[in-house]
Structure formats: structure tokens, C-alpha cells
C-alpha positions as CSV (number, residue, x, y, z in Angstrom):
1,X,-29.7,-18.9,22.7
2,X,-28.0,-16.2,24.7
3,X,-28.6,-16.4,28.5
4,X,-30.2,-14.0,30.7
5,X,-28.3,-11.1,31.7
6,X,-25.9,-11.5,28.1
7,X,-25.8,-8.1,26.1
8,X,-25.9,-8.3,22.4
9,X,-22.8,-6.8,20.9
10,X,-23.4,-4.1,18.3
11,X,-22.1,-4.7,14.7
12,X,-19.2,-2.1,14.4
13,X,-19.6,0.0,11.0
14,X,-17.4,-0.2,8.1
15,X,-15.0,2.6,7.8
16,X,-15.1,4.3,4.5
17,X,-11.9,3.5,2.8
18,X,-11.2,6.8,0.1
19,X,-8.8,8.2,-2.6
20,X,-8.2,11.6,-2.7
21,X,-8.3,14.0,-5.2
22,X,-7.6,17.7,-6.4
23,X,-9.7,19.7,-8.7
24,X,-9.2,23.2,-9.6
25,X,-11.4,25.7,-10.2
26,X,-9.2,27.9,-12.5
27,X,-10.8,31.7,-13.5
28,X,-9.5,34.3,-15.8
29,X,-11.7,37.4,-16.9
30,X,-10.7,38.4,-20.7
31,X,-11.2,41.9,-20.1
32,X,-11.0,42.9,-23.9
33,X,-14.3,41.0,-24.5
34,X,-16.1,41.4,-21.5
35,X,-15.9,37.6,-20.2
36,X,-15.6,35.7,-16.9
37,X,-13.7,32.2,-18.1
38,X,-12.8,29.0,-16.5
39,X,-10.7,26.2,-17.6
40,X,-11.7,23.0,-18.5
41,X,-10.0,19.7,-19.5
42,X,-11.1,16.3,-21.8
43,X,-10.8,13.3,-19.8
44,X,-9.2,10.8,-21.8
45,X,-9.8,7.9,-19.8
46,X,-12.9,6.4,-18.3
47,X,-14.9,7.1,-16.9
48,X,-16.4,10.2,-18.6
49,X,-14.2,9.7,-21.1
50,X,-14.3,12.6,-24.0
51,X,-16.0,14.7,-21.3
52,X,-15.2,18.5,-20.4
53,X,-13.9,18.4,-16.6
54,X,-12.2,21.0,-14.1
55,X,-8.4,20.4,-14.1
56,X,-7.5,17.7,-11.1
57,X,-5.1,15.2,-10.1
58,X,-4.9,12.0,-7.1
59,X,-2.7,13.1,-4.3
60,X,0.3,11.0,-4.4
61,X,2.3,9.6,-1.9
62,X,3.8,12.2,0.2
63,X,2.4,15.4,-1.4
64,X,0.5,17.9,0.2
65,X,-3.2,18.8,-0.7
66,X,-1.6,22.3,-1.6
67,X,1.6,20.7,-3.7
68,X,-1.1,18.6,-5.7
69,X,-3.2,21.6,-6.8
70,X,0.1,23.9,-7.9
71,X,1.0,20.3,-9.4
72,X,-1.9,20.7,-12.0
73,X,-2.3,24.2,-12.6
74,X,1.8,23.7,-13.4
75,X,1.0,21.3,-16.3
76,X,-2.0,23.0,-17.2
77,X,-1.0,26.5,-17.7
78,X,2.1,28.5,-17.4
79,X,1.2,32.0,-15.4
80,X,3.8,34.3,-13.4
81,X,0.5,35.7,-11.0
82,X,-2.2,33.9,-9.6
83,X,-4.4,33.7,-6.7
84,X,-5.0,30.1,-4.8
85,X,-7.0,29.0,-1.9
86,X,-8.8,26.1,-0.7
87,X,-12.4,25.9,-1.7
88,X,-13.8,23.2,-0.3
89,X,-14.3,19.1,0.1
90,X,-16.9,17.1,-1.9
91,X,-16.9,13.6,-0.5
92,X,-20.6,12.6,-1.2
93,X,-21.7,8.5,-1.7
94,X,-21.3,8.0,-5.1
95,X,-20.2,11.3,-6.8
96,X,-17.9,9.2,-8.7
97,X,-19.2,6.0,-10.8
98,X,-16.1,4.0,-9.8
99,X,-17.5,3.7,-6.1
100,X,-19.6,1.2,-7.5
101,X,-17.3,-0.8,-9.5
102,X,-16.1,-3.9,-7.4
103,X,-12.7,-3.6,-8.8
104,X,-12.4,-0.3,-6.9
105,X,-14.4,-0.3,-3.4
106,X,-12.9,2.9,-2.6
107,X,-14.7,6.5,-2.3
108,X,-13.2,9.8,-4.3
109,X,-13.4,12.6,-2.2
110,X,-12.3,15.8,-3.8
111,X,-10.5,18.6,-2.5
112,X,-11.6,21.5,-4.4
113,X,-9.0,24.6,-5.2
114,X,-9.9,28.1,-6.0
115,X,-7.5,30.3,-8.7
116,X,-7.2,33.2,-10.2
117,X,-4.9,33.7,-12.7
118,X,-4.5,36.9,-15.4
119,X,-5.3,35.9,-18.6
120,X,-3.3,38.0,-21.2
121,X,-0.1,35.9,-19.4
122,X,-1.7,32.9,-19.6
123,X,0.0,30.1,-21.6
124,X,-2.5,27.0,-21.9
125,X,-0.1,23.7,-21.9
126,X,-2.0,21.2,-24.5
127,X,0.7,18.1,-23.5
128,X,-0.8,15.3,-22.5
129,X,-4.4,16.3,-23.2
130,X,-6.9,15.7,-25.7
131,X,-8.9,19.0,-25.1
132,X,-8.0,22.3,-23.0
133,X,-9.7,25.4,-23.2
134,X,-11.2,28.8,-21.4
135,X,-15.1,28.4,-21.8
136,X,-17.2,31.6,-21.0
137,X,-19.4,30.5,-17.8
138,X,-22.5,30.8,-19.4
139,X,-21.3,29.0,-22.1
140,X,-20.1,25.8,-19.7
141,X,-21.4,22.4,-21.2
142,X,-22.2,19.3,-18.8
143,X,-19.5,18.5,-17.0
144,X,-17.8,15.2,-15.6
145,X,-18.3,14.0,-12.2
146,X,-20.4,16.5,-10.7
147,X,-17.6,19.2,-11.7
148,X,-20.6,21.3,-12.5
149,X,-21.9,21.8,-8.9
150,X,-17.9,22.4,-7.5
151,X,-18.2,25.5,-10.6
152,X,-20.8,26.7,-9.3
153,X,-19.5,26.6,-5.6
154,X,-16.2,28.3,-6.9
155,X,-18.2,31.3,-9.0
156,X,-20.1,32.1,-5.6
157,X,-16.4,32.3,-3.6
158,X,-14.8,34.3,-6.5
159,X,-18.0,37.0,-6.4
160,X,-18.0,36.8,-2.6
161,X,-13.7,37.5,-2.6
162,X,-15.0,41.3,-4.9
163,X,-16.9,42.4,-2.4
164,X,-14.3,42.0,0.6
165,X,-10.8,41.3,-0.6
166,X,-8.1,42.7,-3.2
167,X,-7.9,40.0,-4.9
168,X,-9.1,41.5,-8.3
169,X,-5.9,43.5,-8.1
170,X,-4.0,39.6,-8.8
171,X,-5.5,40.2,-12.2
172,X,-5.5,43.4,-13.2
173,X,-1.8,45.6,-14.6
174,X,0.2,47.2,-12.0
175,X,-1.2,50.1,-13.0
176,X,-5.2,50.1,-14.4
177,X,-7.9,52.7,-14.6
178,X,-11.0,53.1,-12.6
179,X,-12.6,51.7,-16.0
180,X,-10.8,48.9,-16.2
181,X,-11.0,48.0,-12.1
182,X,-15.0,48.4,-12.8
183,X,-15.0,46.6,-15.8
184,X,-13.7,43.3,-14.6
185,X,-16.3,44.0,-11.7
186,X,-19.3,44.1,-13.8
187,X,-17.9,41.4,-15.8
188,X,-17.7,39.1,-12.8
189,X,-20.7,40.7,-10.7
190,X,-23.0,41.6,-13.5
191,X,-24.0,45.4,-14.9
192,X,-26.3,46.1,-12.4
193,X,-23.7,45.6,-9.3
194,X,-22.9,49.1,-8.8
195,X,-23.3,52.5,-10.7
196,X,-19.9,53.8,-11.7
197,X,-19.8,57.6,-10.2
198,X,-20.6,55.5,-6.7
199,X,-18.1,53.0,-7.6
200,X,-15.5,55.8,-8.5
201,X,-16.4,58.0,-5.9
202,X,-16.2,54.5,-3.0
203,X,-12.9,53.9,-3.8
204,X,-11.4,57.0,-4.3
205,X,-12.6,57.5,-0.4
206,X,-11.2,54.1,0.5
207,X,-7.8,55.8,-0.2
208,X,-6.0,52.4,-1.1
209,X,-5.8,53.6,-5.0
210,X,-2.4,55.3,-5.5
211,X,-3.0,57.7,-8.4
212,X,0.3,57.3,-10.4
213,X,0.0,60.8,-11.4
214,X,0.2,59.2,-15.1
215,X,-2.7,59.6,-18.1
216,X,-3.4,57.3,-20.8
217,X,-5.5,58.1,-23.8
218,X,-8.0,55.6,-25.1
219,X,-10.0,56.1,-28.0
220,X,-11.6,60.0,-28.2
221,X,-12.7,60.3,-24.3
222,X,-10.6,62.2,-21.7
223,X,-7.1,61.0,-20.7
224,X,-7.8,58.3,-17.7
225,X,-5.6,58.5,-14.9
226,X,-3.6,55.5,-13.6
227,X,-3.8,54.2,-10.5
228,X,-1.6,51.1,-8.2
229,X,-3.2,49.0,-6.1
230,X,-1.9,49.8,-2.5
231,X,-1.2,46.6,-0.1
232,X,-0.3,48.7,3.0
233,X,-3.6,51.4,2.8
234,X,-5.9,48.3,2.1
235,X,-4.3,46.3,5.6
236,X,-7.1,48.1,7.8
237,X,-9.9,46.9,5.3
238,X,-8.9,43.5,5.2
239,X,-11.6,40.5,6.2
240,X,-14.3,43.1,6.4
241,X,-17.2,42.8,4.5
242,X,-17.1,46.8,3.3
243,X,-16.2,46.9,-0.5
244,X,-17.8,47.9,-3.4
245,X,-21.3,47.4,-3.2
């Protein structure tokens, strides 16, 4: 029996012990069809084995969070241009059934990655997989792990980088129409995002369109004009929520 005056000392807790992983969050828009995609893999292991899954990948020894998520967009697709950032950490108690296995003890926290990459360059690489493919958004079927909910975080960054950064210029030509600029906005955004004289007329004022001075014909409209995306005019714009809207 502890004596008068003695403190009881508080049980220290136990530190979480984790594994960490990459998943990427890969978009394309397929412009000729009017589609936002993402890339999904079969797992062929458990568990959720024979499910659809984000591409990811444990960090190994020595590699950066960056290094790993290159890593796996390298041996899942072969691009020349893409966009990648961070998107953000899920480490929630049990978001991966191995938690709870004995044999493991260890949480999965997941380091999530947002890309962009253009899809008429896109080479899909099938080694090593049982199942790769671009699946239309609405179109994506339950996913492994809780891949479903990272998606969804990742569709809200890539509509939120339209409205105030140039990164739908990563997948468009060098040189692109106003149509084809608004299409892959509407595609991503939705038809009802903007009207396209406003759209038009909003960027042409922006003044970071270069008009190439070129036309192109397509089908029995008016010859479009061409336009490149300029870096330099946009620098005053950047990290300000102005855009298209």
C-alpha cells in the first residue's frame, strides 16, 4: 500500500510504431472524348487481393517520400510531362486491415501524391501487374484500402489547382486553342463552370496567352487561332485565387 505523501506514476503510452507508404493519385483528361481519368492498379497480393487500387509503393530504406512516388509513376507509366505535388497524409487507426493482424503490429500511414500527366503521351507499363488501366471518375469501382476517399481528396486539389494555377497548361500542346483550353476545363469543372465568351474574353485580358499568330482549321467552323501558354506574363498571377471563374 503506497505511503502517504507517494505520487502514483502515470502509465507512459505506447508509441505508435508505422510503415510508410506512397499512393498516387495519377489524372489524365482524354480530351477527344470528353473525360477526366485516373489510374488504377490490381493488387495481387493480400490483402484486397484482385482489387482496383491507386498506384503506391513502401518507402524503402533511404529514399525520399518524393523519390518513392517518381518510383511508381516510373513503373507504372512512361510520360515525358507531368505535374507532381504532395497531397496529403492518411494515417487513420485501422485504414489498413493488416493493423490488426498480430503478425504485423505496425500502422500504414500513407503519403498521398498528386499528378498530372498528358494522356495522348502516355504509355501504361502492364509489367508486373495483373490489371492497369485509366477509368473515367464516374466510372471508379470500390477501391482497396480506403483509396476511394484519398480520390476523392485528389479530384478536389486538381479542381481547386484550375481555378488558381497553370497547371492545365502541363497537359495541354504547346500550342492549343481557346476550345481546347475550355474544353479540358469543362471536362474537369463540369459544363456549367463558366460561359465560353466570358471564359474567352477573361483570359484574353489576363494577357498570359501568346497568340502564335497561326490558324488551324477544324471541321467547317472558322479557322481557330493558336495560342502558348506564357510562364513569365502568368508570374504576377501566381498563388492568387483570380482564374477562370
Amino acid at each position: 500500500m503506497p505511503g502517504r505523501g507517494s505520487k502514483k506514476i502515470a502509465q507512459q503510452p505506447t508509441l505508435a510504431d508505422f510503415k510508410v507508404g506512397v499512393d498516387n493519385v495519377i489524372f489524365s483528361v482524354d480530351t477527344a472524348q470528353n473525360r477526366l481519368l485516373v489510374l488504377l492498379v490490381m493488387r495481387q497480393e493480400e490483402p484486397f487481393s484482385g482489387h482496383w487500387c491507386l498506384p503506391g509503393t513502401l518507402v524503402r530504406q533511404g529514399e525520399s517520400l518524393e523519390d518513392a512516388a517518381y518510383r511508381i509513376l516510373a513503373e507504372k507509366i512512361r510520360v515525358k510531362n507531368l505535374y507532381l505535388e504532395q497531397l496529403y497524409t492518411f494515417g487513420g487507426p485501422g485504414r489498413d486491415p493488416r493493423e490488426c493482424d498480430g503478425s504485423y503490429g505496425v500502422r500504414y500511414l500513407s503519403v498521398s501524391y498528386f499528378a498530372l500527366v498528358r494522356f495522348e503521351e502516355a504509355e501504361l507499363i502492364a509489367d508486373g501487374v495483373s490489371g492497369i488501366a485509366w477509368y473515367p471518375l464516374e466510372q471508379v469501382p470500390q477501391l482497396a484500402f480506403d483509396h476511394n476517399k484519398i480520390l476523392e481528396y485528389g479530384h478536389r486539389r486538381l479542381r481547386n489547382k484550375l481555378e488558381y494555377s497553370p497547371v492545365a497548361f502541363e497537359v495541354l500542346p504547346e500550342v492549343f486553342t481557346l476550345s481546347d483550353l475550355y474544353q479540358l476545363y469543362t471536362t474537369v469543372l463540369g459544363d456549367n463552370f463558366a460561359d465560353y465568351s466570358n471564359f474567352r474574353a477573361r483570359l484574353l485580358k489576363l494577357g498570359f496567352l501568346y497568340d502564335t499568330k497561326v490558324k488551324v482549321s477544324r471541321g467547317a467552323g472558322r479557322p481557330a487561332s493558336l495560342y502558348r501558354f506564357d510562364a513569365e506574363a502568368f508570374a504576377p498571377f501566381k498563388d492568387k485565387p483570380l482564374v477562370f471563374i
